[in-house]
C-alpha positions as CSV (number, residue, x, y, z in Angstrom):
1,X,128.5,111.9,88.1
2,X,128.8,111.3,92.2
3,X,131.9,110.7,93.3
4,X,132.2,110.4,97.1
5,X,135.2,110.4,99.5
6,X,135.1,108.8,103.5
7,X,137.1,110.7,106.0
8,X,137.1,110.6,109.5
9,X,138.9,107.3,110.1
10,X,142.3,106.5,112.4
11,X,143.4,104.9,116.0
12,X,140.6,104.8,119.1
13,X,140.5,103.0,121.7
14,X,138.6,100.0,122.6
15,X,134.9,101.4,124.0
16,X,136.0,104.7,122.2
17,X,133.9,106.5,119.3
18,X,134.7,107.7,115.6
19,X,132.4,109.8,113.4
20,X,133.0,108.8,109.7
21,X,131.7,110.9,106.9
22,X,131.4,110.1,103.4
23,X,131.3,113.5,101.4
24,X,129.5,113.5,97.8
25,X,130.1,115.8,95.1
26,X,126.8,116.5,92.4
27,X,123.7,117.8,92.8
28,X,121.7,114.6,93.1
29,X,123.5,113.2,96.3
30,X,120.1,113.0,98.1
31,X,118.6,110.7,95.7
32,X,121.2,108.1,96.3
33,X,120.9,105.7,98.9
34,X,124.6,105.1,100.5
35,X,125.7,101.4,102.9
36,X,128.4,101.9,104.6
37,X,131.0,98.6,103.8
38,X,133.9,97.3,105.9
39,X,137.0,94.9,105.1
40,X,139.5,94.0,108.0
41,X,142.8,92.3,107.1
42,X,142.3,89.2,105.4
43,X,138.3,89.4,105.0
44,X,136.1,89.6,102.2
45,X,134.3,93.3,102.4
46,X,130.8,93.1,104.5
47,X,127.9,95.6,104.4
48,X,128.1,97.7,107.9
49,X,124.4,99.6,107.4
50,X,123.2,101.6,105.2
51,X,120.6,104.9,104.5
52,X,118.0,104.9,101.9
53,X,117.5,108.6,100.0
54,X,114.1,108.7,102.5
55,X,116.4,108.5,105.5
56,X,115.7,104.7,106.6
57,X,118.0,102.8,108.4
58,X,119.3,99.5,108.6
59,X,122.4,97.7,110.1
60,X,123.8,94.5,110.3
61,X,123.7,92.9,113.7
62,X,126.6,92.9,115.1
63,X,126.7,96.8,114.8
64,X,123.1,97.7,116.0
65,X,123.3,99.5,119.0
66,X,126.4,100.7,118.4
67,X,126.5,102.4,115.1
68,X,124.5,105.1,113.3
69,X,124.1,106.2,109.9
70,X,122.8,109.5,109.2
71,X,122.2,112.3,106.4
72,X,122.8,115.8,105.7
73,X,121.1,116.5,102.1
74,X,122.3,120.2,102.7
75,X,126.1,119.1,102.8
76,X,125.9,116.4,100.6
77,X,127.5,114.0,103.6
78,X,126.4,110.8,105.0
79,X,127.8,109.7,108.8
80,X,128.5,106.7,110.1
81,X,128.5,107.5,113.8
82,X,130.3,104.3,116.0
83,X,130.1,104.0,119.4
84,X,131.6,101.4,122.0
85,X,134.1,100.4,119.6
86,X,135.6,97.5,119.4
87,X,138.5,95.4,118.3
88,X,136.7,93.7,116.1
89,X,135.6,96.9,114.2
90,X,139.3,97.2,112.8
91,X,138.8,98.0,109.3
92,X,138.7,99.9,106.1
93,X,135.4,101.6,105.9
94,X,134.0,102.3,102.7
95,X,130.5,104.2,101.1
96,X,128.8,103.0,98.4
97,X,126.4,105.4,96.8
98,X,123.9,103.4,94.6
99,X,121.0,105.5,92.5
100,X,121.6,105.2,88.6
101,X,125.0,104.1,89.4
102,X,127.1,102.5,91.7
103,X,130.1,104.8,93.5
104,X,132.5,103.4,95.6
105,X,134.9,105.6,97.8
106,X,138.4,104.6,99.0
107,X,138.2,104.1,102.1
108,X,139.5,105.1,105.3
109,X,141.4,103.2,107.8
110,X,139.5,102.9,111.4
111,X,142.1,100.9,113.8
112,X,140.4,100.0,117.5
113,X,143.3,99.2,120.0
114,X,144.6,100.2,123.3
């Protein structure tokens, strides 16, 4: 079974840029597709973006331009590369691996503020 853990998180400053990863252990990471998930205080959890197991992208709007999800079968990580960060972006950022199953990491803490 996958189990994946996101790393990567902490305090940036407004316009700054994070690189989050979300490391996967088992052999079959690459067949999983992974969407990256935030929840800021006091929200309900939204889908960020996600990568399919082929490598195809998609984000929501208010991230496009900004963000980047990438793969690296070899080390069994995903990335969620943010750029021009913004207050807004405070949250807990989670992966969700989805192929046979569902795997959820637990998160880690991205806090935008000068």
């Amino acid at each position: 079974q996958v189990q994946v853990a996101e790393s990567g998180g902490g305090l940036v400053q407004p316009g700054g840029s994070l690189r989050l990863s979300c490391a996967a252990s088992g052999s079959l990471f690459m067949m999983y597709a992974v969407d990256w998930y935030r929840q800021a205080p006091g929200k309900q959890r939204e889908l960020v973006g996600g990568i399919t197991s082929g490598g195809r992208t998609n984000y929501v709007d208010s991230v496009k331009g900004r963000f980047t999800i990438s793969r690296d079968n070899a080390k069994n990580t995903v990335y969620l590369q943010m750029n021009n960060l913004k207050p807004e972006d405070t949250a807990v950022y989670y992966c969700n691996a989805v192929f046979l199953e569902t795997v959820w990491g637990k998160g880690t803490l991205v806090t935008v503020s000068s």
